[in-house]
Structures are given as structure tokens and as C-alpha cells.
DSSP file (Angstrom, degrees, kcal/mol; ACC not computed):
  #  RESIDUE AA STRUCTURE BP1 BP2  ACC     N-H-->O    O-->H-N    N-H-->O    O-->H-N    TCO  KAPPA ALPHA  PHI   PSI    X-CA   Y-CA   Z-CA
    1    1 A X    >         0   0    0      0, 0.0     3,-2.1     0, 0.0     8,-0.1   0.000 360.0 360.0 360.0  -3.5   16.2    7.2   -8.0
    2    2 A X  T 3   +     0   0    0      1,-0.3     3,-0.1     0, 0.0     0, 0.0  -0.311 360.0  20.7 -55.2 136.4   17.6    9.7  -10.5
    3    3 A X  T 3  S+     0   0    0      1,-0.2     2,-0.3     0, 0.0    -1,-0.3   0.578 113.2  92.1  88.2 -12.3   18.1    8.0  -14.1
    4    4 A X  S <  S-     0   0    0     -3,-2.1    -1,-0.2     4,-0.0     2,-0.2  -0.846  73.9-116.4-123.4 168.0   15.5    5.1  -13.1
    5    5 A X     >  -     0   0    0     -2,-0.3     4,-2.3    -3,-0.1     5,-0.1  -0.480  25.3-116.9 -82.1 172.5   11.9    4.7  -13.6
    6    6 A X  H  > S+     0   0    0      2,-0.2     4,-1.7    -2,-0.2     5,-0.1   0.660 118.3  52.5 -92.5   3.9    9.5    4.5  -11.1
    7    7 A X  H >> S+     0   0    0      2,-0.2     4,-2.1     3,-0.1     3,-2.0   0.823 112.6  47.5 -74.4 -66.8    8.6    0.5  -12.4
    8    8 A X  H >> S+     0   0    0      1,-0.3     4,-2.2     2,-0.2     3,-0.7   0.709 116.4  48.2 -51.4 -68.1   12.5   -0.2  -12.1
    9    9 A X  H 3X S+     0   0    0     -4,-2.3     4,-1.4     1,-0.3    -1,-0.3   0.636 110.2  48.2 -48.3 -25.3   12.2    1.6   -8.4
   10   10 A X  H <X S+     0   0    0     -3,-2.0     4,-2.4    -4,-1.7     5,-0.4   0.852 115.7  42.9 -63.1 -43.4    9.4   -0.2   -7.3
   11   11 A X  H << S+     0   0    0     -4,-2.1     4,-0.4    -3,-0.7     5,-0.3   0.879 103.9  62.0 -91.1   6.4   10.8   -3.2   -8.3
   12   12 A X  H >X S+     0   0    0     -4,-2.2     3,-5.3    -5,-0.5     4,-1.8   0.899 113.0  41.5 -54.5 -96.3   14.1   -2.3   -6.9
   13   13 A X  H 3X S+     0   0    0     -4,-1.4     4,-1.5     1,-0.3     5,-0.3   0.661 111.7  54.8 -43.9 -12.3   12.0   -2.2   -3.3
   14   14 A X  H 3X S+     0   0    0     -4,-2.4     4,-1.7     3,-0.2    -1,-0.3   0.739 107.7  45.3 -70.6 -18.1   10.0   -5.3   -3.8
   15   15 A X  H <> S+     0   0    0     -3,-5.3     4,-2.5    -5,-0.4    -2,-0.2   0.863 119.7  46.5 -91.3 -60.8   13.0   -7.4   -4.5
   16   16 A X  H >X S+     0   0    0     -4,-1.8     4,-2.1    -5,-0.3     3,-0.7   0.928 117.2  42.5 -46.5 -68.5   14.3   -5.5   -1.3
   17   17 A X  H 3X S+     0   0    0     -4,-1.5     4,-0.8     1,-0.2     3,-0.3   0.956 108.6  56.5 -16.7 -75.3   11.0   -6.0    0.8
   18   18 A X  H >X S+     0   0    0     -4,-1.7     4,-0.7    -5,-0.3     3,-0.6   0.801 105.6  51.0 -60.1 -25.9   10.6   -9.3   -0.2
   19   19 A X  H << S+     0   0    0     -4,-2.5    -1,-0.2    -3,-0.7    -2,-0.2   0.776 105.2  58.9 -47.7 -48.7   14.5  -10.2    1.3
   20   20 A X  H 3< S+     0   0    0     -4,-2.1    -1,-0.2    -3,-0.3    -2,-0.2   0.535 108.9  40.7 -82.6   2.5   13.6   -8.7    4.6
   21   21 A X  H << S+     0   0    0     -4,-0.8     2,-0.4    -3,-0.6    -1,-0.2   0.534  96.7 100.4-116.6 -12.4   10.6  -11.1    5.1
   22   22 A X    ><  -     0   0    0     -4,-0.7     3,-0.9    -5,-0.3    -3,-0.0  -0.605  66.4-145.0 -66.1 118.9   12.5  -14.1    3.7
   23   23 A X  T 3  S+     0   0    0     -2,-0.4    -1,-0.1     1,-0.3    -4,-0.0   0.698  89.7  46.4 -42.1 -45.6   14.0  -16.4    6.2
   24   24 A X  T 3  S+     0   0    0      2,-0.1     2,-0.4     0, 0.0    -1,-0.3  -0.424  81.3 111.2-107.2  40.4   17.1  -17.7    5.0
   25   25 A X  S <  S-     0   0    0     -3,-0.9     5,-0.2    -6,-0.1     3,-0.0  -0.995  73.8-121.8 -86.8 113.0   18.2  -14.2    4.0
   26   26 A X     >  -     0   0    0     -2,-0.4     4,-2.8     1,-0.1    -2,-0.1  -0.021  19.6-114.6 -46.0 157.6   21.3  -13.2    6.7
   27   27 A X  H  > S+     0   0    0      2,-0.2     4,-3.4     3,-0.1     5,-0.3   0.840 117.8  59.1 -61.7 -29.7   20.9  -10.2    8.7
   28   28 A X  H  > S+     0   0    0      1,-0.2     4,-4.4     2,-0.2     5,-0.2   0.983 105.7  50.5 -64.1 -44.3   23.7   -8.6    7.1
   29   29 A X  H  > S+     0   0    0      2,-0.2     4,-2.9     1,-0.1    -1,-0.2   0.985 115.4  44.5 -28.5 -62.1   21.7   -9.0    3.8
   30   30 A X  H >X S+     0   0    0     -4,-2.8     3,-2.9     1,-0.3     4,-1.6   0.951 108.5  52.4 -50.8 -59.5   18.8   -7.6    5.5
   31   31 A X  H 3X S+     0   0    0     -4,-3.4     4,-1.5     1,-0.3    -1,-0.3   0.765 113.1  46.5 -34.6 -61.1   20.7   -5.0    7.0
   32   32 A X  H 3X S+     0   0    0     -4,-4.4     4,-3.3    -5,-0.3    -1,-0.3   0.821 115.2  46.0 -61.2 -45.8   22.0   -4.2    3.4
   33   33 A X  H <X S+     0   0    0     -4,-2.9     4,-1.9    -3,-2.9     5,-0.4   0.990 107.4  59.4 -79.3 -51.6   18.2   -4.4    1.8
   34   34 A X  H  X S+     0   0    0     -4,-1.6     4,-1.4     1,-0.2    -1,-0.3   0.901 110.1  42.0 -23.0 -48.0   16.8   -2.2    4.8
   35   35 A X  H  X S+     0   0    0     -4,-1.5     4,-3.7    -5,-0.4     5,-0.3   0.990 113.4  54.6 -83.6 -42.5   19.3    0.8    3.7
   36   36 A X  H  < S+     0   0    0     -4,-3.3    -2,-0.2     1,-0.2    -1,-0.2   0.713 104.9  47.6 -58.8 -14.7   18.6    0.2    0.0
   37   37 A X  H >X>S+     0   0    0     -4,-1.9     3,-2.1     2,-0.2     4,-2.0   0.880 116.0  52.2 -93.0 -61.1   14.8    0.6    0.2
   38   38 A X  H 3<5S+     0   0    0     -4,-1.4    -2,-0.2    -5,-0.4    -3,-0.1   0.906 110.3  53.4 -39.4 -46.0   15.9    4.1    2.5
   39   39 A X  T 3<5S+     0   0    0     -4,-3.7    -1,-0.2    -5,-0.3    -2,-0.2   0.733 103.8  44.4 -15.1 -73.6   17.7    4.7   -0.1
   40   40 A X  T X45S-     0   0    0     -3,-2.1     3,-0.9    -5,-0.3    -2,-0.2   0.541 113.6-110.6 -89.5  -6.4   15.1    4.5   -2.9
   41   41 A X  T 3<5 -     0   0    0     -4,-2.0     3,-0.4     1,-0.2    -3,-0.2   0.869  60.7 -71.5  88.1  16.3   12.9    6.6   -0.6
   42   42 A X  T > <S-     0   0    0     -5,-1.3     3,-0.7     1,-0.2    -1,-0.2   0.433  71.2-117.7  51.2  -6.6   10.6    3.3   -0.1
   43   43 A X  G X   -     0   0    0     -3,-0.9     3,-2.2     1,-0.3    -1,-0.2   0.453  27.8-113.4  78.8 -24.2    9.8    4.4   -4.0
   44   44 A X  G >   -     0   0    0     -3,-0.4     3,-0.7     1,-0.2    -1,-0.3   0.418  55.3 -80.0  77.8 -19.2    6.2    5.0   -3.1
   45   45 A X  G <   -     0   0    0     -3,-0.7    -1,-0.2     1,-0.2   -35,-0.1   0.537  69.6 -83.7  72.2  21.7    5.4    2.1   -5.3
   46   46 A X  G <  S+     0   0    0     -3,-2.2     2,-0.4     1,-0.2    -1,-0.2   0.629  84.8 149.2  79.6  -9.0    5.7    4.3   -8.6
   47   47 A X    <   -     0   0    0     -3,-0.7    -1,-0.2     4,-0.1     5,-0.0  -0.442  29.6-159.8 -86.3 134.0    2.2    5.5   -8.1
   48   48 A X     >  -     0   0    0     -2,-0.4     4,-1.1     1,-0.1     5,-0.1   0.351  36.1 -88.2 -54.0-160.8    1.0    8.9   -9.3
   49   49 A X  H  > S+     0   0    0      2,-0.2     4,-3.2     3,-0.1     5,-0.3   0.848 125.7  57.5 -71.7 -51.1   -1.8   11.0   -8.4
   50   50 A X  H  > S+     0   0    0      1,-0.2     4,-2.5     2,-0.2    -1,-0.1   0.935 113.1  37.8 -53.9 -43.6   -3.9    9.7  -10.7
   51   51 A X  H  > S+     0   0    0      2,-0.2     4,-1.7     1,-0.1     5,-0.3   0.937 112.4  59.4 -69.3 -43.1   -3.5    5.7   -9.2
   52   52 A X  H  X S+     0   0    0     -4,-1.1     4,-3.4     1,-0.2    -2,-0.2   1.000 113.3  38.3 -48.0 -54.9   -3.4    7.1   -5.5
   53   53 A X  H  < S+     0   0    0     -4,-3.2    -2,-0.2     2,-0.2    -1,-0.2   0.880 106.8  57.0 -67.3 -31.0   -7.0    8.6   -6.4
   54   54 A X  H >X S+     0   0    0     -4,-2.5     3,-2.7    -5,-0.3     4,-0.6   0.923 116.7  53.8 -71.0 -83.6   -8.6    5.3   -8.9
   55   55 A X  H 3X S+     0   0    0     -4,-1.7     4,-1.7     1,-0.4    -2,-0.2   0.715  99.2  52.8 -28.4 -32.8   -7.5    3.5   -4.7
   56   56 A X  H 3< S+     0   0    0     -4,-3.4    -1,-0.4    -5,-0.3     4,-0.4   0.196 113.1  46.0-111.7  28.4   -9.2    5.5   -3.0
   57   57 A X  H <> S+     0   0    0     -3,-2.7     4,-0.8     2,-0.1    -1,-0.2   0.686 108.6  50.0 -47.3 -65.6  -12.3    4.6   -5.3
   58   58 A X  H >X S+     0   0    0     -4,-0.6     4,-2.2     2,-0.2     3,-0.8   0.866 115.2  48.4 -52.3 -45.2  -11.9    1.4   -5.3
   59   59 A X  H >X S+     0   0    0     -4,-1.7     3,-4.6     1,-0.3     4,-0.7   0.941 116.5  42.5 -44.7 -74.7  -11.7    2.0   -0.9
   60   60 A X  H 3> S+     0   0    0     -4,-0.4     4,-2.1     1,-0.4     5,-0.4   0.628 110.5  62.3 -75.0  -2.9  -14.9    4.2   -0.8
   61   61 A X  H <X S+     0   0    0     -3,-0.8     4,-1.5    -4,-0.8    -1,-0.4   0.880 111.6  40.4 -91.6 -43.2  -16.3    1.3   -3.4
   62   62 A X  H <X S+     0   0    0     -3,-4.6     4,-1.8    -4,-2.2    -2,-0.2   0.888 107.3  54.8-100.8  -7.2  -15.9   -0.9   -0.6
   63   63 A X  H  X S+     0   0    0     -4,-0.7     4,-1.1     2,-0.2    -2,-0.2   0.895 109.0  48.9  26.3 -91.9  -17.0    1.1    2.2
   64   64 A X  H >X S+     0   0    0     -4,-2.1     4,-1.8     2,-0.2     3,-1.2   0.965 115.0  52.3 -47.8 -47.7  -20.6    1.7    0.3
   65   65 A X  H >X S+     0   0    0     -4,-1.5     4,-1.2    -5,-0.4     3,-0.7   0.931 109.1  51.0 -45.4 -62.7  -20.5   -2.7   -0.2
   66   66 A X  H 3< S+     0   0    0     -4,-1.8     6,-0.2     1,-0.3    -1,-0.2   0.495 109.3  45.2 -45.9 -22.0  -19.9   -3.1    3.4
   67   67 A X  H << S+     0   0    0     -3,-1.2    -1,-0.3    -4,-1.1    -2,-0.1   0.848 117.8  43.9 -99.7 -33.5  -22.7   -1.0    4.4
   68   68 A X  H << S+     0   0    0     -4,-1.8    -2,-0.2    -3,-0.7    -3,-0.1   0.864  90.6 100.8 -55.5 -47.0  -25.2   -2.7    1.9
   69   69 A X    ><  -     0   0    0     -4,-1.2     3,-0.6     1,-0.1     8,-0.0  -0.188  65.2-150.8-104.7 121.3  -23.9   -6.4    2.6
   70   70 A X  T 3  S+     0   0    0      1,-0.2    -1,-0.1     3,-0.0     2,-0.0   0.852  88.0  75.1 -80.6 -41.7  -26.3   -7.9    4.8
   71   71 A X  T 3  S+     0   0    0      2,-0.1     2,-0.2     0, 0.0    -1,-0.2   0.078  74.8  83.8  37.6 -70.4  -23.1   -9.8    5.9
   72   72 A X  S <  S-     0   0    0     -3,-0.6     2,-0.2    -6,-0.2     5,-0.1  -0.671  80.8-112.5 -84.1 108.5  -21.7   -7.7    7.4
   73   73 A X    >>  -     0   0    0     -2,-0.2     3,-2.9     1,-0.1     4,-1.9  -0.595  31.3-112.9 -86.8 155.9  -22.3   -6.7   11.5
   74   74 A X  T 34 S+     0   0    0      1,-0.3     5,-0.2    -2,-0.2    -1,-0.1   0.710 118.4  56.9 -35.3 -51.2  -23.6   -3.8   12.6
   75   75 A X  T 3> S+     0   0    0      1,-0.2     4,-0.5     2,-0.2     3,-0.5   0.694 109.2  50.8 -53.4 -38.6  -20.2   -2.7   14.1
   76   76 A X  H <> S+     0   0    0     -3,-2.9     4,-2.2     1,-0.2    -1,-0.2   0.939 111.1  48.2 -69.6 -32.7  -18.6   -3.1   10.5
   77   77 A X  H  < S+     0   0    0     -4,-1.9    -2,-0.2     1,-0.2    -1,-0.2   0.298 107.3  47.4-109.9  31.8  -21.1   -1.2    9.0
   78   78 A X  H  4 S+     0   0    0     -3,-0.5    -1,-0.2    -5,-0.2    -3,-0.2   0.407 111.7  59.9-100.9 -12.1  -21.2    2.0   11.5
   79   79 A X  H >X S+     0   0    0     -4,-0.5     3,-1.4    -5,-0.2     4,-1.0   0.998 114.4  38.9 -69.2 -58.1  -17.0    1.7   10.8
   80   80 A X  H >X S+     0   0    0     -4,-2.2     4,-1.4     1,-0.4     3,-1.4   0.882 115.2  45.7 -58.3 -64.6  -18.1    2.2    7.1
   81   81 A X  H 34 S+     0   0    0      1,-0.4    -1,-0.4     2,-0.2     4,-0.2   0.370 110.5  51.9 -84.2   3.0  -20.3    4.3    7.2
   82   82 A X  H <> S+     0   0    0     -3,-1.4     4,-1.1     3,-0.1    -1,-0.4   0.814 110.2  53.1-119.1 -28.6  -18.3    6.6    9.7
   83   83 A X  H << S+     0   0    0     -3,-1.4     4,-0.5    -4,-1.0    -2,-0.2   0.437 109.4  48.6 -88.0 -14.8  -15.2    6.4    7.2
   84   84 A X  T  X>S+     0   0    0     -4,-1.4     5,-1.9     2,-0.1     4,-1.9   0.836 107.3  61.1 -78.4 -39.4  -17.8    7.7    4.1
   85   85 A X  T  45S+     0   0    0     -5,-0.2    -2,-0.2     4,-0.2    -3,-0.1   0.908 104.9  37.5 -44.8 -57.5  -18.6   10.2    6.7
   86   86 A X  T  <5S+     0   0    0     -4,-1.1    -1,-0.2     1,-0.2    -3,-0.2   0.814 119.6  56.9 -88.0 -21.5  -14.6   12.1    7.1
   87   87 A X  T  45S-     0   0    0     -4,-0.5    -1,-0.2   -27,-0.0    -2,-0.2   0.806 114.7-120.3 -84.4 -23.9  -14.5   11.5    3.1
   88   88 A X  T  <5       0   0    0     -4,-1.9    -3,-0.2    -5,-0.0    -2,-0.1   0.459 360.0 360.0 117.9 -13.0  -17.7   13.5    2.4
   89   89 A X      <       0   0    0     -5,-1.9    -4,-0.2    -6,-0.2    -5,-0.1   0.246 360.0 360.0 -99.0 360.0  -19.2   10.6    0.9
């Protein structure tokens, strides 16, 4: 990944990704896109710290909906509420 950015590696492995779920891609293709994404290290998707942590808002953001949401069954919202629980929240 030396020499690239992490957009141009993410979209190096999307292009790749997206080949290995395409049908009328050959195997050998695949085979080929499979080693390049191993390659790139699967790239992570480019994201820093700082984007990992705004996701795992947005998660605990729906987590707290899910337990409000009338919606919602009881069973979803002891899941929620047990995953606010192991974050601290």
C-alpha cells in the first residue's frame, strides 16, 4: 500500500470485493482479486481512529433508539441494552 492513499486502497479492494461477488467474473479472476485484496491488507477501508470512533457513535446511537422504540420486542431491546451494558454506556 506504500506510495498509495488509503481512498485509492480502499477503492483498490472495492473494485476487488465487488469481482468476487459478481457472477460472470471467472474463478481465475477471482482467484486473482482474492490475492490482491491480501495483498492490500483488506485496506481497512481507509478509516482512522477518528472514523472508527464517529461508528461506534452512530452504533451506541442506535442501541439507545432500539431500547426507546416501542417497536421494537422485548428480546431486541434486552440485546441493546446488554450491548450498552459491555460499552459502559
Amino acid at each position: 500500500m506504500e506510495g498509495m492513499s488509503a481512498e485509492e486502497a480502499t477503492n483498490k479492494v472495492r473494485g476487488h470485493k465487488a469481482a468476487l461477488s459478481n457472477p460472470h467474473v471467472s474463478s481465475n479472476a477471482k482467484s486473482r482479486s482474492k490475492q490482491a485484496i491480501d495483498d492490500l491488507g483488506n485496506a481497512h477501508y481507509g478509516q482512522d481512529i477518528a472514523q472508527q470512533g464517529k461508528e461506534e457513535g452512530h452504533v451506541l446511537g442506535g442501541y439507545k433508539a432500539a431500547v426507546k422504540n416501542p417497536n421494537v420486542s422485548d428480546q431486541g431491546k434486552q440485546h441493546a441494552k446488554q450491548k450498552l451494558r459491555e460499552r459502559g454506556k
